[in-house]
C-alpha positions in Angstrom: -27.2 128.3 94.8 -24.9 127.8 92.0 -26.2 126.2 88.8 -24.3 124.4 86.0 -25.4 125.3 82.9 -23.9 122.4 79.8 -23.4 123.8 76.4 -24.1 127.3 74.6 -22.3 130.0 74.7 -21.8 130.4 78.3 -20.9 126.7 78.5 -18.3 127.2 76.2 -16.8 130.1 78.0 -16.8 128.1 81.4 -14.8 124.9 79.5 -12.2 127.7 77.3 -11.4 129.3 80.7 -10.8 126.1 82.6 -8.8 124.6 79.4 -6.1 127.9 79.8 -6.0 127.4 83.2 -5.2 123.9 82.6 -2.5 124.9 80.1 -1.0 127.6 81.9 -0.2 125.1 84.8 1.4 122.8 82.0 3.5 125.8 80.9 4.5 126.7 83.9 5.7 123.3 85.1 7.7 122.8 81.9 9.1 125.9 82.2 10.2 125.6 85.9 11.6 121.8 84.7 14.2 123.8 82.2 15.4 126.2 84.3 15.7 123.8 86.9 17.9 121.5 84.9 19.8 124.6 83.7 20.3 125.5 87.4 21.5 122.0 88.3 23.5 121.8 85.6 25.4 125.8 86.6 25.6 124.2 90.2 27.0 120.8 89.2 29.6 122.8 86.9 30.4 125.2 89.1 31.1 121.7 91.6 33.5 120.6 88.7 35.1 123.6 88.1 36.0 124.1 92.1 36.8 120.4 92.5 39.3 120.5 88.9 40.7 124.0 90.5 41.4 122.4 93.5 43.0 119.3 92.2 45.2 121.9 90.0 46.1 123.3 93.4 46.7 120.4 94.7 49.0 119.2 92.1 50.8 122.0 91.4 51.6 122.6 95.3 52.9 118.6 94.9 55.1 119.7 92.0 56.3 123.1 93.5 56.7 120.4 96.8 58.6 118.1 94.3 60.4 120.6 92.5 61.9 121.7 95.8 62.5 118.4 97.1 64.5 118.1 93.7 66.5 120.7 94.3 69.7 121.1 96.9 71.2 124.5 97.0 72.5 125.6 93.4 71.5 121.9 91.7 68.8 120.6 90.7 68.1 117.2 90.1 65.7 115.1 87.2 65.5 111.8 86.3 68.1 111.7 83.9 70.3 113.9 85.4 71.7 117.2 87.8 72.6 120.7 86.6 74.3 123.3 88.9 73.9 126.7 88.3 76.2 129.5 89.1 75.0 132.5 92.1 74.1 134.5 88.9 71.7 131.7 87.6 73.9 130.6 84.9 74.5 126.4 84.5 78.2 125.7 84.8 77.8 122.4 85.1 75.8 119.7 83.4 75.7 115.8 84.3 73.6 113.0 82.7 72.8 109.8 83.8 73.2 107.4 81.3 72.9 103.6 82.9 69.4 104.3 84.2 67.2 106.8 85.1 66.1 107.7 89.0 62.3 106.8 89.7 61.6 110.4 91.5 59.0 109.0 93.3 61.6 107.3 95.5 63.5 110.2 96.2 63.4 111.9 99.9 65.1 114.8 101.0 67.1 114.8 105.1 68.5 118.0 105.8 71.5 118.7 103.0 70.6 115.0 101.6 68.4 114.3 98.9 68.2 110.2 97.9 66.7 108.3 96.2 66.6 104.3 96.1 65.0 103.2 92.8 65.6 103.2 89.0 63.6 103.1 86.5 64.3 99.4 86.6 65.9 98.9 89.6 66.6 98.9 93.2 69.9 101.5 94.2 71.2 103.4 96.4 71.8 107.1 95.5 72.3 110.5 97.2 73.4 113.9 96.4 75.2 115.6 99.4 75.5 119.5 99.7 78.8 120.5 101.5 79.6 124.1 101.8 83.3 124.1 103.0 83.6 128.0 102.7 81.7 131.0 101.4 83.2 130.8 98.3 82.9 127.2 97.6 80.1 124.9 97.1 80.3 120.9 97.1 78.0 118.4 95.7 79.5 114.5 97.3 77.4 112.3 94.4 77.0 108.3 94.8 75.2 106.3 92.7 75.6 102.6 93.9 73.7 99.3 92.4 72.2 96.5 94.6 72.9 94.1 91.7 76.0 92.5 90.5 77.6 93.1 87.3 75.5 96.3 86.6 77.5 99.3 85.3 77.0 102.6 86.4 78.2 106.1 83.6 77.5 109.8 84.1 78.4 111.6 81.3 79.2 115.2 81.7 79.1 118.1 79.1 81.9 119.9 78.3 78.5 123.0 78.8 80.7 125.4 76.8 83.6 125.9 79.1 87.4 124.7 78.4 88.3 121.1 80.6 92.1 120.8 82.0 93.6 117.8 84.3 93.0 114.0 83.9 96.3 112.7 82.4 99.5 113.2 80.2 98.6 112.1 77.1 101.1 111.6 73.4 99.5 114.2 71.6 98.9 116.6 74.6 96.8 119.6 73.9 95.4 122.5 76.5 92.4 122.7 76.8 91.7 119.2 76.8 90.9 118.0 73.4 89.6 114.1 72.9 88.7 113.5 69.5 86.2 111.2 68.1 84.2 108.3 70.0 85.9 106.5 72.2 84.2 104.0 74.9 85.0 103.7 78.6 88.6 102.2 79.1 90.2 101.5 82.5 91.5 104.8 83.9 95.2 103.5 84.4 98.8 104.0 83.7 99.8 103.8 80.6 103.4 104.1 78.1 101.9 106.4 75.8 105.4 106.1 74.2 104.4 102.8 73.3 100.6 102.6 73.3 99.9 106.4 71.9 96.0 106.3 72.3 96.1 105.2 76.3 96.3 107.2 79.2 100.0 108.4 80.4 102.6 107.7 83.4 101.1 110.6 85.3 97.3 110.7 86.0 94.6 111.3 88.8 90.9 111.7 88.5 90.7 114.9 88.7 89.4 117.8 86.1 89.2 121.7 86.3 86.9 123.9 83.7 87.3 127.2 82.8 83.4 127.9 84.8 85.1 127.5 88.3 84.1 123.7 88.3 86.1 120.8 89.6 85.1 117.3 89.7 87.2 114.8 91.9 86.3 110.8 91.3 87.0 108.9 94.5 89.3 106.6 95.1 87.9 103.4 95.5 85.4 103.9 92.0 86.3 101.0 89.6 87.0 103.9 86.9 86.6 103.9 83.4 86.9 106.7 81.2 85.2 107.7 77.6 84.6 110.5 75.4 82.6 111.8 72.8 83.6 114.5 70.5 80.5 115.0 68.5 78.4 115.2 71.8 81.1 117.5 73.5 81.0 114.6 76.7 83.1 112.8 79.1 81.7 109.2 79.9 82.4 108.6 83.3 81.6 105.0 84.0 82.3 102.4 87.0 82.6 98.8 86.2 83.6 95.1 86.9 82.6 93.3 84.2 85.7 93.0 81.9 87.8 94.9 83.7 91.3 94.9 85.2 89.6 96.4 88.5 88.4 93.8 91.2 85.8 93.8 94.3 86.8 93.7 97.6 88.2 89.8 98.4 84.8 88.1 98.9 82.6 91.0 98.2 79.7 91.0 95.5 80.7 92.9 92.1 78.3 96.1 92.5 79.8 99.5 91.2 79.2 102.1 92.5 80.2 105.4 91.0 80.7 108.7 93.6 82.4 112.0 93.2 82.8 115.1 94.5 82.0 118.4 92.5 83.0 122.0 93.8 81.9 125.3 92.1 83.9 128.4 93.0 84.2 131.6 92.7 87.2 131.4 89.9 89.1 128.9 88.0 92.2 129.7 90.2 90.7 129.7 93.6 88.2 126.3 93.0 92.2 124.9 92.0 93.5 125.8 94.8 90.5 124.2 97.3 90.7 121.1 95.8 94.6 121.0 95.9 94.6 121.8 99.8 91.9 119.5 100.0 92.4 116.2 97.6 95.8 116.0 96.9 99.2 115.1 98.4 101.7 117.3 99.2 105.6 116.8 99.0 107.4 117.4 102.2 110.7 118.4 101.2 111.9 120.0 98.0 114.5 117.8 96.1 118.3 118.9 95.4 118.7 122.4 94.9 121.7 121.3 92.5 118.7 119.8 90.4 117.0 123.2 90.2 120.6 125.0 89.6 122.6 122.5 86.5 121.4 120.5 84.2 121.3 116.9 84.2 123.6 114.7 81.5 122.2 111.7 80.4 123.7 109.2 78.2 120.7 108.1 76.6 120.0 109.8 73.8 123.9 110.3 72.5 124.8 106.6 73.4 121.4 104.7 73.8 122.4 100.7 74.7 125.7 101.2 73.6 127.2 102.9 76.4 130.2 102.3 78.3 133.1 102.8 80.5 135.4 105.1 77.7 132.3 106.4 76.4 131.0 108.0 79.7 134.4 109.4 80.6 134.9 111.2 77.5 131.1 112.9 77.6 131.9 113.4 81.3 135.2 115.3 80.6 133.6 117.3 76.9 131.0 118.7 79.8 134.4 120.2 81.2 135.8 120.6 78.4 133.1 122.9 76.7 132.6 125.0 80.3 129.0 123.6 81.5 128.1 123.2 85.0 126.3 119.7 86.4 124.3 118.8 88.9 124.8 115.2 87.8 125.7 112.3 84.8 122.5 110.1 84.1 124.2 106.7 83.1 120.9 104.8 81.4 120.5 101.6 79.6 122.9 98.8 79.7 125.5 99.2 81.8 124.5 96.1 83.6 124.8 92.0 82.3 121.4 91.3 81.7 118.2 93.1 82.8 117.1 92.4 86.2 120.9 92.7 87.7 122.7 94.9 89.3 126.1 94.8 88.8 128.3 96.6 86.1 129.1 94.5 82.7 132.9 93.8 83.3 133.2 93.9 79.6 131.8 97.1 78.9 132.9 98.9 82.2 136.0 96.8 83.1 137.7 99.3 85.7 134.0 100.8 87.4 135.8 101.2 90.7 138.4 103.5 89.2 135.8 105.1 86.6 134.0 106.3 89.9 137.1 107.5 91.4 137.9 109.7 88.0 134.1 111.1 87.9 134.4 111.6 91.8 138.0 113.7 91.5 136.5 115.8 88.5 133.2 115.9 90.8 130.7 114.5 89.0 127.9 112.5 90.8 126.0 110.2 88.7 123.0 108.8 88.9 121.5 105.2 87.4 118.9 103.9 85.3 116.6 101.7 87.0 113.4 99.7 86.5 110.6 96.7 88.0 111.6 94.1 85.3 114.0 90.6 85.4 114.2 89.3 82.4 113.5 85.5 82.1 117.1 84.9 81.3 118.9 87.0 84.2 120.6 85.7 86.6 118.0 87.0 89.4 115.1 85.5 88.2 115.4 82.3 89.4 115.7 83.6 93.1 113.1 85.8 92.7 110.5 83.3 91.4 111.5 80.8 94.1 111.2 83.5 96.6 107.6 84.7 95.2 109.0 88.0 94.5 107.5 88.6 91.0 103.7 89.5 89.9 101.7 85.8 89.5 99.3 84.4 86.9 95.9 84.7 88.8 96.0 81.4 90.5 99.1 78.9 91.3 102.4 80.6 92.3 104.0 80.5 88.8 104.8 84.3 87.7 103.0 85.6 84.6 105.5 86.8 82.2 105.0 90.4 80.3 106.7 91.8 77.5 108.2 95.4 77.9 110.5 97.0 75.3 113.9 94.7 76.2 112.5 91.3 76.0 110.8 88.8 78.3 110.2 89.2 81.7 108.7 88.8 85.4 107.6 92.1 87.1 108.4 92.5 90.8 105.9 92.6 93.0 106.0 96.2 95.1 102.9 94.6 97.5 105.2 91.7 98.8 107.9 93.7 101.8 109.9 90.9 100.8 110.5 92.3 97.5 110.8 95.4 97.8 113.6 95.1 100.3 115.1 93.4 98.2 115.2 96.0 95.4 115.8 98.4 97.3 119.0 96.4 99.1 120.5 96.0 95.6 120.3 100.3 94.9 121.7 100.6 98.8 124.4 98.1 98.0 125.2 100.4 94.2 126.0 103.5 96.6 127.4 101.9 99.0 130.1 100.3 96.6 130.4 103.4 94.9 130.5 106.7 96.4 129.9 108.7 93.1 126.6 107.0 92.8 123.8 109.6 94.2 120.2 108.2 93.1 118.2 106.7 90.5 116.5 107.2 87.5 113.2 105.0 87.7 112.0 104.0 84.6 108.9 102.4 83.6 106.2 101.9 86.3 102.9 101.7 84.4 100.0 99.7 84.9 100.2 98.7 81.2 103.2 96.6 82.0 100.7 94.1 84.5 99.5 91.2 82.3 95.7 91.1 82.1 95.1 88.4 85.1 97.8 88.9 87.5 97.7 88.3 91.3 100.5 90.2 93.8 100.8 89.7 97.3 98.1 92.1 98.6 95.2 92.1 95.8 95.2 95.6 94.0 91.2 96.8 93.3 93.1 99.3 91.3 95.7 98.5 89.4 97.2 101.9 89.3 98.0 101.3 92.4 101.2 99.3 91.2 102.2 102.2 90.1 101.9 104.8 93.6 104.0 100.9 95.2 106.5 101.5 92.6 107.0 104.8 93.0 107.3 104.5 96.6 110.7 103.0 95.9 112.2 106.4 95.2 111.9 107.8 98.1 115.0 106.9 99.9 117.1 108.4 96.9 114.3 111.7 96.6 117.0 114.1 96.6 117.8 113.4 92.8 115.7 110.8 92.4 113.4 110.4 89.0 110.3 108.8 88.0 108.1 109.1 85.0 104.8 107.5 86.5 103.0 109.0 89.4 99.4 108.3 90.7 98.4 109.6 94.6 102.3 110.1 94.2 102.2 113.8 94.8 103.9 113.6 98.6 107.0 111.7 97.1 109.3 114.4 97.0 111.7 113.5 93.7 111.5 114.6 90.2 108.4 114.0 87.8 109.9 112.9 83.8 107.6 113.6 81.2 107.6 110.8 78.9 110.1 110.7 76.0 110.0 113.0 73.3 110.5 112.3 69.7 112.3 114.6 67.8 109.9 116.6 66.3 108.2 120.0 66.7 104.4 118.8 66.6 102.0 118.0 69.2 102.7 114.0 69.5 105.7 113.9 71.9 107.2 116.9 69.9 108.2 120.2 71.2 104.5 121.9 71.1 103.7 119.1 73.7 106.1 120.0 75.9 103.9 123.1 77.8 100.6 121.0 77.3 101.7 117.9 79.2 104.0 120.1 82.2 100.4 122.8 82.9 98.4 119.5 83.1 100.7 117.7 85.7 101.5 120.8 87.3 97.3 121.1 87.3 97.5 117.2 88.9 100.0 118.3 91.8 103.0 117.0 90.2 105.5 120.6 90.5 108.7 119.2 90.6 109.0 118.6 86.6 111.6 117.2 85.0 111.0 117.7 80.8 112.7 115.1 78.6 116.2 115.6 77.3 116.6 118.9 75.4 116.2 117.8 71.2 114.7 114.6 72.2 115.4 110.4 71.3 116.6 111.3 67.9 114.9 107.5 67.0 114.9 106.8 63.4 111.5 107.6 61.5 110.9 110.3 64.3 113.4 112.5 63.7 112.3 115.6 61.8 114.5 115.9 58.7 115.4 112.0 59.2 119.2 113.0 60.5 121.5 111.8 63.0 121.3 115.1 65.1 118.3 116.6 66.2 117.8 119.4 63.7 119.4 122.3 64.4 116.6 124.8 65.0 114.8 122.4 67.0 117.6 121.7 69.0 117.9 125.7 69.6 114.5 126.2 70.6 113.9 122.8 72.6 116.9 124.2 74.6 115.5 128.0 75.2 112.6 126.1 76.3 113.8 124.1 78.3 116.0 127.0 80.1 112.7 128.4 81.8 111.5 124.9 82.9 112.0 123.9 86.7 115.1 121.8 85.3 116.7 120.7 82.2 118.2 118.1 81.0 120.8 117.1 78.2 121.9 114.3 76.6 122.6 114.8 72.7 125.2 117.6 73.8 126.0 121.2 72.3 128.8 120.4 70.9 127.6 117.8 68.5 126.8 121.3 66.5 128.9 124.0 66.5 130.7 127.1 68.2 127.4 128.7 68.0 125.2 126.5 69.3 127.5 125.9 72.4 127.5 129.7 72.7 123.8 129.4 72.5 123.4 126.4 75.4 126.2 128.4 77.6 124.1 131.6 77.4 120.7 129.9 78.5 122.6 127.5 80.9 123.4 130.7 82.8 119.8 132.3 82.5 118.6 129.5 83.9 121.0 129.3 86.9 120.6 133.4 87.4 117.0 134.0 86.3 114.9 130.8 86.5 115.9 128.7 89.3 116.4 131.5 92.2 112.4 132.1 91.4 111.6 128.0 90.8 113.6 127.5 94.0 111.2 129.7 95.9 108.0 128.2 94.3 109.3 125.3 95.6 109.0 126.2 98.9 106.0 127.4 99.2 104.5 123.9 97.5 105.2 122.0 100.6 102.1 124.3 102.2 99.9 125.5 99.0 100.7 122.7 96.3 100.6 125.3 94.2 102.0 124.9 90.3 105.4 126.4 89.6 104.9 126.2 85.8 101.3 127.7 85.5 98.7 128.6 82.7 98.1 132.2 81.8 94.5 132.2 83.8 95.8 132.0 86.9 96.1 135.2 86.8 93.6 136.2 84.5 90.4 134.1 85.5 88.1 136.2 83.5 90.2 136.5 80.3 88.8 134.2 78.2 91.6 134.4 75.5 93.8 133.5 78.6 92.4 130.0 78.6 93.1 128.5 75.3 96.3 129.7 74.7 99.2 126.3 75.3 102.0 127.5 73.9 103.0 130.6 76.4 103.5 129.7 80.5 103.7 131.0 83.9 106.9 130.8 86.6 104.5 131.9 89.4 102.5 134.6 88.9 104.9 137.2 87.5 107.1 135.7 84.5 105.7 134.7 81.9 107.1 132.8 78.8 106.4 133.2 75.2 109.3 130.5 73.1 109.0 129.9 69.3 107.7 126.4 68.6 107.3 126.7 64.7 110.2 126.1 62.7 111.9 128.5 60.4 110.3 131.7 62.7 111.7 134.5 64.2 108.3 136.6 65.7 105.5 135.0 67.2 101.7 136.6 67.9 102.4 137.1 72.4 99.1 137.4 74.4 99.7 139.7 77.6 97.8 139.5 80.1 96.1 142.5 81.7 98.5 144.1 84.0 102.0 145.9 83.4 105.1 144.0 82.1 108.6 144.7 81.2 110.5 142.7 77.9 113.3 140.9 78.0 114.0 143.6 76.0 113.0 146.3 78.3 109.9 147.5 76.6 107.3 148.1 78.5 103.3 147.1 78.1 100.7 148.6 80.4 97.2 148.6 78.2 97.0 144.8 78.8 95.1 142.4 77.6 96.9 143.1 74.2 97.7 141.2 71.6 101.6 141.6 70.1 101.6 140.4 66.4 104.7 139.2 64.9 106.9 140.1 67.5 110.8 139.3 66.9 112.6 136.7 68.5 115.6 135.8 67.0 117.3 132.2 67.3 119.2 132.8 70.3 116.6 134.7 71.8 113.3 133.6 73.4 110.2 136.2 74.5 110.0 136.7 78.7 108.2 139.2 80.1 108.1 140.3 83.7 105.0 141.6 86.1 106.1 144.8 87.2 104.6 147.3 89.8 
């Protein structure tokens, strides 16, 4: 039997050893409370950490998801923009959206279609199509439309580094493109850059080519406006309605919509050549080998206004006189009453049916200055106002009057049938009546001519249309036929005009312009060029030197060349100078009939099928020369003459850049270690640099 003994020593021993037993358990308990909390704290970590890694996972598989959903072939798409990249990884081409940005979240992907449907502040409908037409080519078809009215859409796109060709002629013409300072979308049209020097030209389509194998091709049926940037090295591309000259389909909302087509090649020469076959219109016959052969004669520049009957005889019979050969007289402005007729001003030409008859025995065809215009006060206005044959103010049936540089007048309407049978009955009837009559020179033709409202017959959305209707005139008289404005005109198989020139040796509509402005429409499928008479207008306060002559230098050079262009023409003749200078135009007269046109002849041919240029840059053949692409004042006759004239006055040598590849002087040196550089090589005044490709 167990006894419990209170107090002492014993007592105290029992109650110490049952207080540590007491405390141990309290130790123990707080201990396993800490480390327990310290566990649950590792295990609810450890929880985080998987959950935050998987969440990582999961959205960095979204993005890579994303990131490939963004991204069609060799582009890549963000919000405020695309890039394409080359095979080798490098971008050659950079486009930004600048009227919104895309709301990626909206964006899907079908096969080669990526799309998208929002903004950032709106609904839209947008894709980006992949189109690989060949192994060597790569197509993006882009489309960025708005559901809303009255909502412009711009891309800009960087220059990225590379050298721009194409787009239009231009006054001060430079190659590579050059815009300078800011200038906001404008309506892509035809424009007289003779009279308006800051618009587009005559000649355009919307169309550019860089130097990274890049072309982009604007469609058709964009209400296009074009802008630049110099400090920001972009092109605004922009579609509008809003203020505009371009107009909806008849009863259809005002929503742009801006699509394009870029292609990335291989080369700058073989992307060209895609998107020529492709895109562009092709001539089906080649105009008047005579064209090619002789040089034209045109009155304009010796006799402007002033012309008449005695005065055309006597430059017609100095052209015999002197020994030059002609494919045909130009008679220009104001040989008719008033303008907006047809028939010969008896005072001024009182015997025309026995002027035709001399021309005709000494065999001289001529051809005659035409244009869209009838001046308020000629006779045919009237008629064609009653008959509804002009261009109307926007509503009523009254026609809205334009001013052009000889006065006051309606413009005919080339949407009515009505009038342009009637035109072209009055040009039928002129070579019907006389036989020495061939064609027509067709003058004017711009969009800049329309008044700002107008109306025609069949609504134009573009106005530039007007001018691919007026040109359309010229092709019953194609064989010698000339215009200065084309747009979708390739297939119209007649002679392309540059615009004027003044008579200068600068960039504005001087004699450095002269190879600019022929690569870039050669570049735009326009290959049977015409350049502008040989010395130029000769107008007062744009003469260099201020004389009555071109001066004589210039004259020299303008004519050498003009002797390796696809045809020349004269008007301020030779023999306004001296023996010297007719020595001069005989010799190059002959080298272009011997040399020049046997080899543009056969170019010629061959652009029915290729629409290849005739007059080409120096890359063409040298797509990785990079010297090769700025250089705009040496040319191309297909791929193995090349052209090297003196464009500065008071110079005889000029720096020549050959191209890599083995080439034979006019001189009959020969150059094998190409590229190479010849500094100040001679070329005397009746001499100009050629060098041919040899084997």
């Amino acid at each position: 039997m167990y006894h419990v003994v209170p107090g002492g020593a014993d007592g105290a021993m029992v109650g110490a050893v049952t207080h540590h037993h007491e405390h141990s358990h309290l130790h123990r308990k707080h201990k396993m409370g800490k480390e327990g909390r310290q566990m649950m704290f590792a295990i609810l970590l450890g929880v985080m950490l998987v959950i935050t890694a998987v969440a990582a996972w999961c959205y960095y598989s979204s993005s890579l998801r994303k990131a490939d959903l963004l991204k069609t072939e060799l582009l890549d798409l963000s919000k405020d923009g695309f890039i394409i990249r080359s095979q080798a990884g490098a971008i050659v081409f950079r486009m930004a959206f600048r009227s919104g940005s895309l709301d990626l979240e909206s964006c899907s992907k079908e096969g080669t279609i990526l799309s998208c449907d929002r903004s950032d502040t709106r609904k839209l409908n947008f894709f980006i199509q992949t189109v690989r037409p060949k192994d060597t080519v790569m197509c993006y078809r882009v489309r960025w439309e708005e559901l809303e009215s009255d909502q412009p859409v711009e891309h800009a796109m960087s220059y990225n580094g590379s050298h721009w060709y194409g787009g239009a002629e231009s006054s001060a013409q430079r190659w590579p493109i050059s815009m300078t300072g800011i200038q906001t979308p404008k309506p892509f049209i035809t424009s007289d850059v003779y009279a308006n020097r800051r618009d587009f030209g005559g000649i355009l389509e919307r169309y550019w080519l860089s130097s990274n194998a890049t072309a982009i091709k604007i469609n058709d049926s964009v209400p296009f406006h074009l802008g630049w940037d110099e400090d920001q090295m972009i092109m605004r591309f922009q579609a509008r309605y809003q203020e505009s000259l371009y107009k909806p389909e008849p009863g259809q909302p005002a929503r742009a919509e801006l699509s394009y087509r870029v292609c990335v090649g291989s080369d700058v020469t073989s992307i060209h050549k895609y998107m020529v076959r492709r895109y562009f219109n092709k001539p089906n016959k080649v105009p008047s080998e005579a064209v090619f052969r002789h040089p034209i004669w045109s009155t304009w520049a010796v006799h402007k206004t002033s012309v008449d009957q005695e005065k055309l005889l006597a430059y017609a019979a100095n052209i015999r006189k002197y020994g030059f050969n002609c494919s045909h007289l130009e008679l220009d402005d104001r040989y008719t009453t008033g303008y907006g007729e047809f028939e010969f001003d008896p005072v001024k030409f009182p015997n025309t049916s026995d002027m035709f008859r001399t021309l005709e025995a000494d065999r001289f065809l001529v051809s005659l200055w035409t244009h869209p215009f009838v001046n308020y006060n000629s006779a045919n206005f009237g008629t064609c106002m009653k008959k509804g044959f002009l261009v109307r103010q926007p509503e009523g049936d009254l026609p809205a009057l334009v001013h052009w540089w000889n006065g006051v007048a309606g413009i005919l309407d080339f949407t009515n049938p009505g009038a342009r049978e009637w035109y072209a009955s009055h040009l039928r009837a002129l070579k019907a009546k006389y036989p020495g009559v061939v064609s027509f020179k067709f003058d004017a033709g711009e969009t800049s001519y329309l008044p700002q409202q107008f109306s025609t017959l069949v609504p134009l959305r573009d106005p530039s249309l007007y001018t691919r209707r007026y040109s359309e005139m010229a092709i019953p008289f194609r064989e010698r036929a000339e215009l200065r404005v084309g747009y979708q005109s390739q297939n119209i198989s007649c002679f392309f005009r540059i615009m004027d020139r003044d008579s200068v040796w600068g960039y504005e509509l001087g004699l450095k312009s002269i190879i600019p402005t022929v690569l870039t429409i050669s570049i735009l499928g326009y290959q049977f060029v015409l350049p502008d008479m040989i010395g130029g207008n000769v107008y007062p306060n744009r003469t260099y030197g201020g004389q009555q002559l071109p001066d004589r230098e210039l004259y020299i050079r303008w004519l050498e060349l003009s002797a390796f262009m696809p045809a020349m023409r004269f008007s301020i003749p030779p023999w306004e100078y001296d023996d010297e200078v007719v020595a001069i135009a005989k010799k190059f007269t002959k080298l272009h009939e011997t040399l020049v046109a046997p080899r543009v002849l056969e170019l010629a041919a061959e652009v029915l099928d290729t629409g290849d240029p005739i007059i080409r840059p120096l890359w063409w053949i040298a797509t990785d020369d990079e010297a090769a692409y700025k250089i705009d004042s040496q040319f191309l006759i297909g791929d193995d003459l090349m052209v090297a004239p003196v464009l500065e006055p008071g110079k005889q040598e000029r720096d020549i850049y050959l191209p890599a590849g083995r080439w034979r002087s006019y001189r009959g040196e020969y150059y094998d270690k190409g590229p190479m550089h010849l500094t100040d090589y001679h070329v005397d005044l009746n001499d100009i640099a050629y060098f041919v490709w040899v084997q």
